[in-house]
Rosetta silent file (secondary structure, phi, psi, omega in degrees, C-alpha in Angstrom):
SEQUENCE: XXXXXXXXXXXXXXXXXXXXXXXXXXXXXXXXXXXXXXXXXXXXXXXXXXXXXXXXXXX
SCORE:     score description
SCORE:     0.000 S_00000001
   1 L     0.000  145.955  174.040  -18.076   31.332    3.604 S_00000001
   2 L   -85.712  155.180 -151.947  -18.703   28.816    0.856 S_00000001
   3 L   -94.919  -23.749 -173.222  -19.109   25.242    1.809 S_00000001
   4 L  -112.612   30.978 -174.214  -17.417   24.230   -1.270 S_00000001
   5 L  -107.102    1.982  170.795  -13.954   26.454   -1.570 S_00000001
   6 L  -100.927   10.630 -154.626  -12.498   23.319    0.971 S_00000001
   7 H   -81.804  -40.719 -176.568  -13.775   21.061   -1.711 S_00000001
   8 H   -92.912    8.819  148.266  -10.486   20.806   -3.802 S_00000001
   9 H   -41.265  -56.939 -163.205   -8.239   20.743   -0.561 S_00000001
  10 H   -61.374  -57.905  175.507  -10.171   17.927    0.422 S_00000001
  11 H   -70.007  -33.902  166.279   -9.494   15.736   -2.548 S_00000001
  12 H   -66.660  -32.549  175.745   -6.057   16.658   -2.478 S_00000001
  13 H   -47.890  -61.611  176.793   -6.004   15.511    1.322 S_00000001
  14 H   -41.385  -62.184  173.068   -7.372   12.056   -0.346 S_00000001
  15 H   -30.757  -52.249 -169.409   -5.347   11.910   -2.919 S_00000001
  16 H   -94.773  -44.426  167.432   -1.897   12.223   -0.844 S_00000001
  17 H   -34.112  -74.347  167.691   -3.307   10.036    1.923 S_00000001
  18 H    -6.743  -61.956 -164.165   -3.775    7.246   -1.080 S_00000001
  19 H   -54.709  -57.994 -171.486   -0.058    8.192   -2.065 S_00000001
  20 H   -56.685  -26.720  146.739    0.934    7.688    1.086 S_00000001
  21 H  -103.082  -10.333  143.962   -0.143    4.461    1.867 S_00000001
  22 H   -32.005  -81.364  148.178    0.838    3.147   -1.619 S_00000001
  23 L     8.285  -62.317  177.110    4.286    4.270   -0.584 S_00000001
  24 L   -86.583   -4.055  175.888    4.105    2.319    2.710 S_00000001
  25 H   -86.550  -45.093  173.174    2.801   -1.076    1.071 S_00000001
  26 H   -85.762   -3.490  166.100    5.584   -0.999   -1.083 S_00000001
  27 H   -69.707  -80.492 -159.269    8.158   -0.364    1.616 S_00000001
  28 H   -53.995  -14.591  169.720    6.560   -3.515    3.523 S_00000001
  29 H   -75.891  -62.924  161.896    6.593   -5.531    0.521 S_00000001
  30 H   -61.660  -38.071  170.265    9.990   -5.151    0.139 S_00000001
  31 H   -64.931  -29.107  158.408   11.022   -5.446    3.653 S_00000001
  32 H   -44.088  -66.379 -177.158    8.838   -8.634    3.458 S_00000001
  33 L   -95.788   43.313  162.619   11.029   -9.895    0.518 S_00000001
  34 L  -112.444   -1.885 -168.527   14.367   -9.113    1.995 S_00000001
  35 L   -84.423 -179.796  163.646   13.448  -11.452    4.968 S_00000001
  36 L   -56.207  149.204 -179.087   14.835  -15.091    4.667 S_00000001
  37 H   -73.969  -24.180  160.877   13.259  -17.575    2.743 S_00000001
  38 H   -61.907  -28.180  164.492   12.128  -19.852    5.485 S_00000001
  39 H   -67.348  -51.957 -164.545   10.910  -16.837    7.684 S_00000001
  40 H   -73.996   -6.769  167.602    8.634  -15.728    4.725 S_00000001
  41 H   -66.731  -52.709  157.167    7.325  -19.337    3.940 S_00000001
  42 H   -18.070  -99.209  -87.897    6.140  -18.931    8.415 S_00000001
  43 L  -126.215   -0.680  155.813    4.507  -15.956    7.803 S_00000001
  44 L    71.358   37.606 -169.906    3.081  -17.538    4.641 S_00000001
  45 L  -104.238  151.793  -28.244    4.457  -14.187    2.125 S_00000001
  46 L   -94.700   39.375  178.132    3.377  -13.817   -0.561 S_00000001
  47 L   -66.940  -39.901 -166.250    0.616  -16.700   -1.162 S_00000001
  48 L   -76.671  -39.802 -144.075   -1.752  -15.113    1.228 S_00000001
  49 L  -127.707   21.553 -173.154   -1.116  -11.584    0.235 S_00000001
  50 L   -83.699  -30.566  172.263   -0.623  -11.771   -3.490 S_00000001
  51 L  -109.213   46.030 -177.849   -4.013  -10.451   -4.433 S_00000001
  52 L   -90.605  -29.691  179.042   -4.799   -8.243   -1.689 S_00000001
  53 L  -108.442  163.157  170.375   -3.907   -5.204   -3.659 S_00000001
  54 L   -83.263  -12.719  174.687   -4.286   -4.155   -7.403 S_00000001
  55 L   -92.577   -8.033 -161.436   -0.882   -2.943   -8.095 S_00000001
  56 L   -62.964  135.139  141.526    0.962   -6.301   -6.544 S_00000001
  57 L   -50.957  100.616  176.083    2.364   -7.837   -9.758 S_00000001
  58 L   -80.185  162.577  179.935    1.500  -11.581   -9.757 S_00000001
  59 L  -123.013    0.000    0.000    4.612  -13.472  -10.693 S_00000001
């Protein structure tokens, strides 16, 4: 068998994992900014967490 016929499975596997936790960052991001505003100043959203990703929008 060739070692490399799982090769573009493999990237697709990557690919949708990525998607997939994209997906779930922006569900928690929103569920984040649907809480109250005094819970998310506690938990310190979003100052702490504004540049942890590359897609987050600064505002």
């Amino acid at each position: 068998m060739n070692p490399f016929s799982f090769a573009p499975m493999a990237v697709i596997g990557r690919y949708t994992a990525s998607l997939r936790a994209l997906r779930e960052d922006i569900r928690t991001e929103r569920i984040l900014n649907s809480l109250p505003a005094d819970i998310r100043k506690d938990i310190g959203w979003p100052e702490i967490y504004a540049g942890r990703r590359s897609w987050h929008r600064p505002d």
